[in-house]
VEXSERO-317715 format. One record per residue (C-alpha): residue in one letter; x, y, z. Coordinates in pm, whole numbers, plus 32768, in hexadecimal, padded with zeros to 4 digits. Layout:
<pts>
<rest->A, x->X, y->Y, z->Z>
...
</pts>
This chain:
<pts>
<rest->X, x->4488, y->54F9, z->286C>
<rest->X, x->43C1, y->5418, z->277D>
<rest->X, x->4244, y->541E, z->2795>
<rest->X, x->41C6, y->52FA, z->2843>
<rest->X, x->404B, y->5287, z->280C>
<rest->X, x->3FCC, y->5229, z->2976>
<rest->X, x->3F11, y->50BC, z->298F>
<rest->X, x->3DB0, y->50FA, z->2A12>
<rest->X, x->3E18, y->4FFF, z->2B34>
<rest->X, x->3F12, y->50F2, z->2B8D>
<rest->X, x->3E55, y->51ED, z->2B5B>
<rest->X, x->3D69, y->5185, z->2C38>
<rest->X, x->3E5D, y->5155, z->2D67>
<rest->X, x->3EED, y->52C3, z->2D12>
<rest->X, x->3D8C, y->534F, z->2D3A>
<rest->X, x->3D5B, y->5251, z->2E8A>
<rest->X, x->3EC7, y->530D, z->2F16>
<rest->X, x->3E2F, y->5478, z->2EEF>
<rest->X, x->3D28, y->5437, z->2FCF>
<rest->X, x->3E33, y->53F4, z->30F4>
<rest->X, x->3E8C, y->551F, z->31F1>
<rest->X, x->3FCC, y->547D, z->3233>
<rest->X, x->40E8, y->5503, z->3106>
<rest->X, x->412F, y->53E1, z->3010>
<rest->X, x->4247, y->5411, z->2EFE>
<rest->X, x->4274, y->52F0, z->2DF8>
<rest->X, x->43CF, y->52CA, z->2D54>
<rest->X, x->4447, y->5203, z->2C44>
<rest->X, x->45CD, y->513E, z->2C21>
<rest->X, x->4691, y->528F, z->2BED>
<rest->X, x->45CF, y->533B, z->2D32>
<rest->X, x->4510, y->5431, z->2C47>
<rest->X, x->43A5, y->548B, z->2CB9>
<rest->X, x->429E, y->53EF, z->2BE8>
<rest->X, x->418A, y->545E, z->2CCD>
<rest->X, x->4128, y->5525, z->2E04>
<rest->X, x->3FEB, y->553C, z->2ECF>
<rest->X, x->3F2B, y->5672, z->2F1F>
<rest->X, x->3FBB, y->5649, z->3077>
<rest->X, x->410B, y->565D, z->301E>
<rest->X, x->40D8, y->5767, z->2F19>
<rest->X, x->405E, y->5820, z->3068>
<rest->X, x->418A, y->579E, z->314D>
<rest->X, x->4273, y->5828, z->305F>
<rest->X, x->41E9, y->5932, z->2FBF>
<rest->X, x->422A, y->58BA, z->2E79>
<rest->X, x->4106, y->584D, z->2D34>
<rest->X, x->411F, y->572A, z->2C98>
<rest->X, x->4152, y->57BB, z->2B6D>
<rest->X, x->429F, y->5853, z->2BE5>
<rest->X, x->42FC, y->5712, z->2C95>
<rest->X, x->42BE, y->55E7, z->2B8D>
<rest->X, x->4411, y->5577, z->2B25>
<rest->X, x->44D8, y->5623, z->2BED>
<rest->X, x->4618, y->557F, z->2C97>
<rest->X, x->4574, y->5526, z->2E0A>
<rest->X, x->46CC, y->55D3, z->2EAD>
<rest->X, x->4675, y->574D, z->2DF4>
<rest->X, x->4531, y->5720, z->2EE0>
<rest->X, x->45C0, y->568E, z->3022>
<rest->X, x->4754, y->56B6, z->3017>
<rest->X, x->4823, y->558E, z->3049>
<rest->X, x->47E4, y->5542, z->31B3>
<rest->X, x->48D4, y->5401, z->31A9>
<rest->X, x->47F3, y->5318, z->3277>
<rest->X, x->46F4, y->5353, z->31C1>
<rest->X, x->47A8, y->532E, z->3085>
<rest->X, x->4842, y->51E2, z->30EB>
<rest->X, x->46EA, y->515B, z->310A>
<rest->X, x->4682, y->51C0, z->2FD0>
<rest->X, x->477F, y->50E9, z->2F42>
<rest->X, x->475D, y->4FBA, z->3005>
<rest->X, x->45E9, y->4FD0, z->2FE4>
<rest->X, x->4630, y->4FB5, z->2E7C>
<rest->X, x->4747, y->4E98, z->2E5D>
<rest->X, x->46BB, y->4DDB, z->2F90>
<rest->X, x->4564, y->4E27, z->2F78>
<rest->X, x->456A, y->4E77, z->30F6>
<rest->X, x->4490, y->4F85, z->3195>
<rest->X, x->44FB, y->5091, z->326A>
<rest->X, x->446F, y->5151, z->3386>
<rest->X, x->4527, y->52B1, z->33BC>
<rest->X, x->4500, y->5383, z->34D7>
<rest->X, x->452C, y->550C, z->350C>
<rest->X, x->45E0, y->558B, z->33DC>
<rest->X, x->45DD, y->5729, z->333A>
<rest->X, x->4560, y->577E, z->3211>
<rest->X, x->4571, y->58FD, z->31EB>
<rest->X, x->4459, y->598A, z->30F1>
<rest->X, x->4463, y->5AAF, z->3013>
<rest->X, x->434D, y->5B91, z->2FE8>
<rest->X, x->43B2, y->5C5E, z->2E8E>
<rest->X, x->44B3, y->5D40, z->2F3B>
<rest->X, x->44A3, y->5D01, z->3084>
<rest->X, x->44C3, y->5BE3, z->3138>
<rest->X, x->43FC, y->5B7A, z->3229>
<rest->X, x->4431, y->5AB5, z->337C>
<rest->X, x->44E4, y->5948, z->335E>
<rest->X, x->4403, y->57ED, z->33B5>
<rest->X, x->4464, y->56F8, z->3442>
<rest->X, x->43CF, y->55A0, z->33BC>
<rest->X, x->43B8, y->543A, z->3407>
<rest->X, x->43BB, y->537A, z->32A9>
<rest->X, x->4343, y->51F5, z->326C>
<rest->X, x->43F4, y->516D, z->3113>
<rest->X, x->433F, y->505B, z->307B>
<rest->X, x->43B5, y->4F75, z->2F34>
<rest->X, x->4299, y->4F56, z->2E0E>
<rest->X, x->42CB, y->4EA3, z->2CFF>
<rest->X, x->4225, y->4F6A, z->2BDC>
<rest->X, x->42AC, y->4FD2, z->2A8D>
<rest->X, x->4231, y->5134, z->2AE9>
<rest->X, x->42C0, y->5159, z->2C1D>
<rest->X, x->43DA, y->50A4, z->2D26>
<rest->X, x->43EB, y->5136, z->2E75>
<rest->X, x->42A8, y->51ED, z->2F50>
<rest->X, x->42EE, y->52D5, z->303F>
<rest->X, x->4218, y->5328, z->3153>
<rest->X, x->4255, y->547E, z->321F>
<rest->X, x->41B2, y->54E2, z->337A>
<rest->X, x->423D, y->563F, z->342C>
<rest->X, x->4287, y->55B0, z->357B>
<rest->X, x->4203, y->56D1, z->362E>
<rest->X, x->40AA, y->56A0, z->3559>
<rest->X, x->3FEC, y->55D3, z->369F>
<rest->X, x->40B7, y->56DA, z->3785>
<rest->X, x->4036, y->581B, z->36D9>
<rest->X, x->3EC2, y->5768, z->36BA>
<rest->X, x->3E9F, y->574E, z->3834>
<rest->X, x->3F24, y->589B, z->3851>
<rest->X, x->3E37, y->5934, z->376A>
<rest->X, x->3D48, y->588D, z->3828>
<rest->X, x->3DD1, y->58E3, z->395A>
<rest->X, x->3DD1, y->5A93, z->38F0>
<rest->X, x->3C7B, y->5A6E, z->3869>
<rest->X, x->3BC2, y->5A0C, z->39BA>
<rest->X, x->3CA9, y->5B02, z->3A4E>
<rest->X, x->3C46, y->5C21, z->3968>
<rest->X, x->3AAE, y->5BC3, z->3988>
<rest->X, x->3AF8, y->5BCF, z->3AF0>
<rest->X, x->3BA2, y->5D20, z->3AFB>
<rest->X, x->3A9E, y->5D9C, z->39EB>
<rest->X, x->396A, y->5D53, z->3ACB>
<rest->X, x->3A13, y->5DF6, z->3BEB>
<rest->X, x->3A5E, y->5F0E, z->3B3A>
<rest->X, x->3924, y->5F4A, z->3A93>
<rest->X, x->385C, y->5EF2, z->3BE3>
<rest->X, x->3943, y->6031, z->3C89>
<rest->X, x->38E6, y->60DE, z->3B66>
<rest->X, x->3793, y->60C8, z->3BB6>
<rest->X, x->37A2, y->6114, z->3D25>
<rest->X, x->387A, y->6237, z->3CB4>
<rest->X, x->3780, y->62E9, z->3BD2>
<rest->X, x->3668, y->634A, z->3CC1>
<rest->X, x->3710, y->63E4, z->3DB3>
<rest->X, x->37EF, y->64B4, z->3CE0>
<rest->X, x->36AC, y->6500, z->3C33>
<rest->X, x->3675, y->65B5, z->3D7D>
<rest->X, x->37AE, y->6643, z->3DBC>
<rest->X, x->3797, y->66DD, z->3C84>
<rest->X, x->363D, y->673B, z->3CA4>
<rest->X, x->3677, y->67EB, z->3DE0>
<rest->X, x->37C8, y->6884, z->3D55>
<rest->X, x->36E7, y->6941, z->3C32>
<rest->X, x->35C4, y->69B1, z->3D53>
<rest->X, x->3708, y->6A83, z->3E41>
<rest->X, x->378A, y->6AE4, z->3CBB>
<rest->X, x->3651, y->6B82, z->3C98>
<rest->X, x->3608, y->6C3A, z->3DFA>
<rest->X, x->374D, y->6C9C, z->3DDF>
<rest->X, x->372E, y->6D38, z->3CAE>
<rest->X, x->364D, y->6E69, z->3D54>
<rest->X, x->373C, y->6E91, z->3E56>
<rest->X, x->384E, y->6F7C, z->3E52>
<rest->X, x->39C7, y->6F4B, z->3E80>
<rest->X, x->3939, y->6DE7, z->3E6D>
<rest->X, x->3A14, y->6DB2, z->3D11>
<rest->X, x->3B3E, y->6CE6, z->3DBE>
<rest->X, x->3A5C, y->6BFB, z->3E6F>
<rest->X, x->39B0, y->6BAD, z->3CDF>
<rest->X, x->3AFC, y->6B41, z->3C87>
<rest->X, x->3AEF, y->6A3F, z->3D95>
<rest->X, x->3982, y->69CD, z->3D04>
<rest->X, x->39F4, y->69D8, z->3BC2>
<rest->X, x->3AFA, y->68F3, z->3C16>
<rest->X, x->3A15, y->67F9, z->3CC1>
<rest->X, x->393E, y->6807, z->3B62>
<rest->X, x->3A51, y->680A, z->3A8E>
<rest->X, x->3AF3, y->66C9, z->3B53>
<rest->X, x->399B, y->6623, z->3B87>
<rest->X, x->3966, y->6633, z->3A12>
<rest->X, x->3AA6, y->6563, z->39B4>
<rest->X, x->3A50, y->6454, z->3AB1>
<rest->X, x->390C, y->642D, z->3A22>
<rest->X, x->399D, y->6416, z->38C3>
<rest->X, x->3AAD, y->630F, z->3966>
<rest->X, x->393F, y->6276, z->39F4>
<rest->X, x->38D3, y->6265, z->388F>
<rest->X, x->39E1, y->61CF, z->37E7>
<rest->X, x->3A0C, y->60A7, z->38FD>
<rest->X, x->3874, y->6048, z->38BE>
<rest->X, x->38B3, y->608A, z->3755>
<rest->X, x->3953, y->5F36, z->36E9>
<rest->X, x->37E9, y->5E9F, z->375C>
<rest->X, x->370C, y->5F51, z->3658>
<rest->X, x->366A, y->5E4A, z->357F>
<rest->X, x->3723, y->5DEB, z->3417>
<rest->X, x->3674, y->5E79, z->32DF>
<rest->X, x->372F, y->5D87, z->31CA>
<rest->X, x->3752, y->5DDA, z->3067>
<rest->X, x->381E, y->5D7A, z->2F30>
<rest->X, x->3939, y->5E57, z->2F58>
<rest->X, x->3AAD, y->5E81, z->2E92>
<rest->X, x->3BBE, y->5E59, z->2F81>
<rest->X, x->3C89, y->5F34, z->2EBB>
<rest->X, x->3B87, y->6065, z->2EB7>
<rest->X, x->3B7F, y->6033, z->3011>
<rest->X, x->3D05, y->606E, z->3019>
<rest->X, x->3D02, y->618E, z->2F45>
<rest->X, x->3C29, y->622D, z->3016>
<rest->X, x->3D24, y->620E, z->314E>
<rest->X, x->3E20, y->6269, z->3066>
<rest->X, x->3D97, y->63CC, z->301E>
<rest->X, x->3D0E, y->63E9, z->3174>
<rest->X, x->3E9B, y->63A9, z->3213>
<rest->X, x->3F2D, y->6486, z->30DD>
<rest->X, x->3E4A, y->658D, z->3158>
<rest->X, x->3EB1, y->6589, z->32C5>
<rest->X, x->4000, y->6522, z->328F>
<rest->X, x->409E, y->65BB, z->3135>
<rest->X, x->4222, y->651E, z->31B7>
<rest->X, x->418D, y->63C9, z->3186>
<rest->X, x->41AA, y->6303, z->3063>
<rest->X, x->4093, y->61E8, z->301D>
<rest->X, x->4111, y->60F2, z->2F50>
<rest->X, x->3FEF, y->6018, z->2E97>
<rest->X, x->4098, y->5EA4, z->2E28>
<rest->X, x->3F13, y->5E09, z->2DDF>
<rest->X, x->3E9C, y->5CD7, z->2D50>
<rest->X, x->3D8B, y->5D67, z->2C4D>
<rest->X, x->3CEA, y->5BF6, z->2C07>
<rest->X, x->3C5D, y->5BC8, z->2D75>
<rest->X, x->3B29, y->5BDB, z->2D99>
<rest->X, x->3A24, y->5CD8, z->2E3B>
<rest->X, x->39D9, y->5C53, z->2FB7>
<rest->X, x->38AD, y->5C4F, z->3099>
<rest->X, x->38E4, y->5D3A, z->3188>
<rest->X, x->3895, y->5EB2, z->323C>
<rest->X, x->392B, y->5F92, z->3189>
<rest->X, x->3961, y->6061, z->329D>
<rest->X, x->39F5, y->5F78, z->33C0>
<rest->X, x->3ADD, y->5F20, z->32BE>
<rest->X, x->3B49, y->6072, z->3250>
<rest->X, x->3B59, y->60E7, z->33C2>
<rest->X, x->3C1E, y->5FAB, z->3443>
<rest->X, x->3D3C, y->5FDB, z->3331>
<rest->X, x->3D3F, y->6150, z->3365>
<rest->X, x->3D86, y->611C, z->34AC>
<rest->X, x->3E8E, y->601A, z->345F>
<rest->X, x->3F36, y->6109, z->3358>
<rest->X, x->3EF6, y->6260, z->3420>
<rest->X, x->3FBF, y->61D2, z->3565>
<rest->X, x->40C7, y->6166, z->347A>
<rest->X, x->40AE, y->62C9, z->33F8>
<rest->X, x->40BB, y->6376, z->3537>
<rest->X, x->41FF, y->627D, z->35AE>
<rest->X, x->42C4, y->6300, z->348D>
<rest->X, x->4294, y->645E, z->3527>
<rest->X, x->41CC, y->64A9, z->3395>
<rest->X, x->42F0, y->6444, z->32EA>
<rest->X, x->4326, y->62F0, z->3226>
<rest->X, x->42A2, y->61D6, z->3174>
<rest->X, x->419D, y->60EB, z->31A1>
<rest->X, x->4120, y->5F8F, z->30AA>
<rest->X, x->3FF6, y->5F47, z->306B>
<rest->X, x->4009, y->5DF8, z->2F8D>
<rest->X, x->3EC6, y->5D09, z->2F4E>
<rest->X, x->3EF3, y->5B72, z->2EF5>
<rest->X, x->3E13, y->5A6B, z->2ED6>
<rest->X, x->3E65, y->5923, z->2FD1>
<rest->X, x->3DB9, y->57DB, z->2F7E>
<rest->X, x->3D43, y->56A6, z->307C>
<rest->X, x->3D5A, y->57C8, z->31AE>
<rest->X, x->3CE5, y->579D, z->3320>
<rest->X, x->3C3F, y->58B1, z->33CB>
<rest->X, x->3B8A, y->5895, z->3508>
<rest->X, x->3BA5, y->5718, z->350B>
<rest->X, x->3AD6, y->572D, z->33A0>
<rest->X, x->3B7D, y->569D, z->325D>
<rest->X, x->3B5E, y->5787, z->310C>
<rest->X, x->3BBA, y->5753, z->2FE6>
<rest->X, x->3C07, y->58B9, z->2F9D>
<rest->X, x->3C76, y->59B1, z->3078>
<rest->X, x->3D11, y->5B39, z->3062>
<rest->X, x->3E3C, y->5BA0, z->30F3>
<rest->X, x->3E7D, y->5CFD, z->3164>
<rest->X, x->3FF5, y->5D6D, z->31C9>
<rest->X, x->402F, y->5EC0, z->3232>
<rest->X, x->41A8, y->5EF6, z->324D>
<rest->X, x->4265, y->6022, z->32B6>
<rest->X, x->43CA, y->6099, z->3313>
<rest->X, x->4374, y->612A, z->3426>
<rest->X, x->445D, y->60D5, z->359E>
<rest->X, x->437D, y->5FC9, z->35FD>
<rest->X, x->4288, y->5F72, z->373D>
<rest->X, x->430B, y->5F5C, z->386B>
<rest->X, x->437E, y->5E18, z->3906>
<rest->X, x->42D7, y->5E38, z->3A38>
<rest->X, x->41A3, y->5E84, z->39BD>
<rest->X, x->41B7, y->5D90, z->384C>
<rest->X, x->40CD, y->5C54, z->38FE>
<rest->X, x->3FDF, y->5D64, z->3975>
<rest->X, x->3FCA, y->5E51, z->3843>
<rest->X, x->3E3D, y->5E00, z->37FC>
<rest->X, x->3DDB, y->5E27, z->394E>
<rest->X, x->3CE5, y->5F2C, z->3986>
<rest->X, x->3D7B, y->6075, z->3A38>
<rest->X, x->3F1D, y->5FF5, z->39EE>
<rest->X, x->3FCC, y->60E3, z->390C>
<rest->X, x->412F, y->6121, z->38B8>
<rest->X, x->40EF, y->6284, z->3857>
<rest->X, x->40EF, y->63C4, z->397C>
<rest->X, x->3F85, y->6423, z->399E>
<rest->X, x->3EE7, y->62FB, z->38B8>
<rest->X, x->3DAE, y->626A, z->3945>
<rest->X, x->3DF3, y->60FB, z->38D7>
<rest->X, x->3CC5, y->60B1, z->3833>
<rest->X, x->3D37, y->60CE, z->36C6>
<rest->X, x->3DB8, y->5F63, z->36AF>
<rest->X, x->3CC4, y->5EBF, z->3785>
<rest->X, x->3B91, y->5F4D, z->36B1>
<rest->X, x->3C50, y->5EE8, z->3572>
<rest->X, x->3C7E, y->5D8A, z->361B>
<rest->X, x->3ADE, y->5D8D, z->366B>
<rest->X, x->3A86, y->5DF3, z->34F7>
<rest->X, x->3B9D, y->5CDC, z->3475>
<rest->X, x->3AF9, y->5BDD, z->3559>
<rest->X, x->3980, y->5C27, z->350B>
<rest->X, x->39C2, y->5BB7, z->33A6>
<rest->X, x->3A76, y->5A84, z->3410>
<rest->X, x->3BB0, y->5B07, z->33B4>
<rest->X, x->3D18, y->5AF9, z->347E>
<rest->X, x->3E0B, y->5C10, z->34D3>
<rest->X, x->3F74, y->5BD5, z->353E>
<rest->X, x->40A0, y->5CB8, z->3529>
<rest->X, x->422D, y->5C9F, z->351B>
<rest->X, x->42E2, y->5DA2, z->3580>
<rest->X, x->446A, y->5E1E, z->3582>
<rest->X, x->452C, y->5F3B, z->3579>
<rest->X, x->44F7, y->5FBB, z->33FF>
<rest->X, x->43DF, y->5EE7, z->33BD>
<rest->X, x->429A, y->5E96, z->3434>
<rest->X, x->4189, y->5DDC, z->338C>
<rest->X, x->401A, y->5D96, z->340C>
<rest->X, x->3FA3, y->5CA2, z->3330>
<rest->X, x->3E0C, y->5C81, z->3303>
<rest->X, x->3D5B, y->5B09, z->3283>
<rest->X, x->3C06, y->5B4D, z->320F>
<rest->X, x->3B4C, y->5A3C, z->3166>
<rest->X, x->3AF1, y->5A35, z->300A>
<rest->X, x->3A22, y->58F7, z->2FF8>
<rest->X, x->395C, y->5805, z->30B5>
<rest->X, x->39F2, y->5693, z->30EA>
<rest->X, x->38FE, y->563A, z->2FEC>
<rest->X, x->39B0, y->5704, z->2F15>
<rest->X, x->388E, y->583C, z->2EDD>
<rest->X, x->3898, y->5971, z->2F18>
<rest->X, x->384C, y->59F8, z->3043>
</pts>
């Protein structure tokens, strides 16, 4: 398609859509896209750059209502308000789950552009209160978990305690070694509860920012998980323009390896897992607008979480796996939190995907 030199009015009113977190698409007589916002670049996973001039139906399908409004909109100049259509997205070579949208088509009379369409995921309010709703939950369950922690620790300080004092009259007694292996138990099992101890009080310490590389931070998971687990194959998929982030370096490696290790451990140490890095523009986290944000999906192949236990998977002390402890999510949840960040996953037989928001700039548009 011919280069067309963009009027600084309409220039102006391009630059005014971007700044909306609703998804706006503007389309011109033959339903090609002349222009998408930030938020719809995000919605469907698609740049700009990919999208401009592109027939509106290789993006969407043909749903026929929607379609049919299209046209009248154009011949009739009539708006149209459409409720609870699919769009399936594609994500490279996967796919990844289907929306379902409500879309407002609205006439313009411009020589750049015909037709703007406005999208809004119509479970968008419905997953806000229920992020909202989880997040009390999980402070809740966090302070009553790391207020048992604490009432935990001094007395199994003394168990212990007393457990190495018999260990050690014991030890100058004779025919006395079968009773050490009952001591040596209470040690042995007194130690991993105060590790457990640890770890619960853990996600408390204070933050200790820095400018830090996302993707050094991966590639230190990845040798750490090729280390432990030589079956599994890390793929890396990374956007190499983002830039570094304020953060701790070590919450963050510690959250993903925990995200990537379970995965790990779920394939039984065999299969693959994605790590793939983008950039998402105009992004809400925590009820905060920035302009720039990271995204973080870690995708592997392995059979999935649990149904029962998918709504409760960042809980402290719920785990899918015999003999987990449960906390591996919930601390990575914690880290992802303390730098304003969100964490959600999708899961299915074959694939799941935990998929980490991090932000890259403040609404004013520096960095953080």
């Amino acid at each position: 398609m011919t280069a067309q030199i963009i009027p600084p009015d309409v220039q102006a009113a391009l630059a005014g859509l971007d700044l909306l977190s609703s998804a706006v698409i503007l389309l011109d007589e033959q339903l090609r896209i002349r222009h998408c916002n930030p938020a719809a670049e995000n919605l469907f996973a698609v740049s700009q750059r990919v999208c401009l001039g592109m027939p509106l139906a290789q993006l969407l399908g043909t749903p026929p209502v929607l379609m049919g409004a299209l046209e009248n909109a154009l011949q009739n100049k009539w708006s149209y308000t459409g409720h609870d259509f699919v769009v399936a997205r594609e994500h490279g070579e996967t796919s990844a789950a289907p929306i379902h949208l409500d879309c407002t088509v609205t006439p313009v009379d411009t020589p750049y552009a015909r037709l703007l369409l406005e999208f809004r995921p119509i479970d968008q309010q419905l997953k806000a209160v229920r992020e909202e709703r989880e997040a009390v939950q999980q402070r809740a369950n966090q302070e009553l978990i790391r207020n048992l922690a604490h009432e935990i620790k001094n007395p199994l300080g003394g168990i212990r305690g007393s457990a190495q004092l018999l260990d050690s009259e014991l030890a100058h007694m004779e025919n006395a070694a079968e009773l050490r292996e009952y001591t040596q138990v209470i040690i042995g099992e007194a130690d991993r509860l105060q590790d457990l101890m640890h770890r619960l009080l853990s996600s408390h310490r204070a933050m200790q920012p820095a400018q830090i590389s996302i993707h050094d931070v991966l590639e230190r998971v990845r040798r750490l998980i090729h280390a432990e687990f030589p079956g599994v194959r890390v793929k890396r998929d990374y956007d190499t323009s983002l830039p570094d982030i304020t953060g701790d370096r070590e919450q963050l490696i510690q959250a993903i390896l925990n995200i990537v290790r379970n995965a790990a451990q779920a394939m039984k140490g065999e299969g693959e897992i994605v790590t793939r890095t983008r950039a998402l523009r105009q992004v809400t986290l925590a009820k905060k607008r920035y302009r720039l944000a990271l995204e973080l999906q870690i995708i592997d192949n392995g059979p999935g979480i649990p149904a029962e236990i998918r709504d409760r998977i960042f809980y402290p002390l719920v785990s899918g796996r015999e003999g987990g402890t449960g906390l591996g999510l919930a601390l990575a949840q914690s880290f992802v939190q303390q730098h304003h960040g969100s964490i959600e996953v999708e899961s299915r037989p074959g694939r799941t995907c935990f998929t980490l928001r991090l932000p890259l700039q403040n609404g004013d548009g520096s960095k953080k």
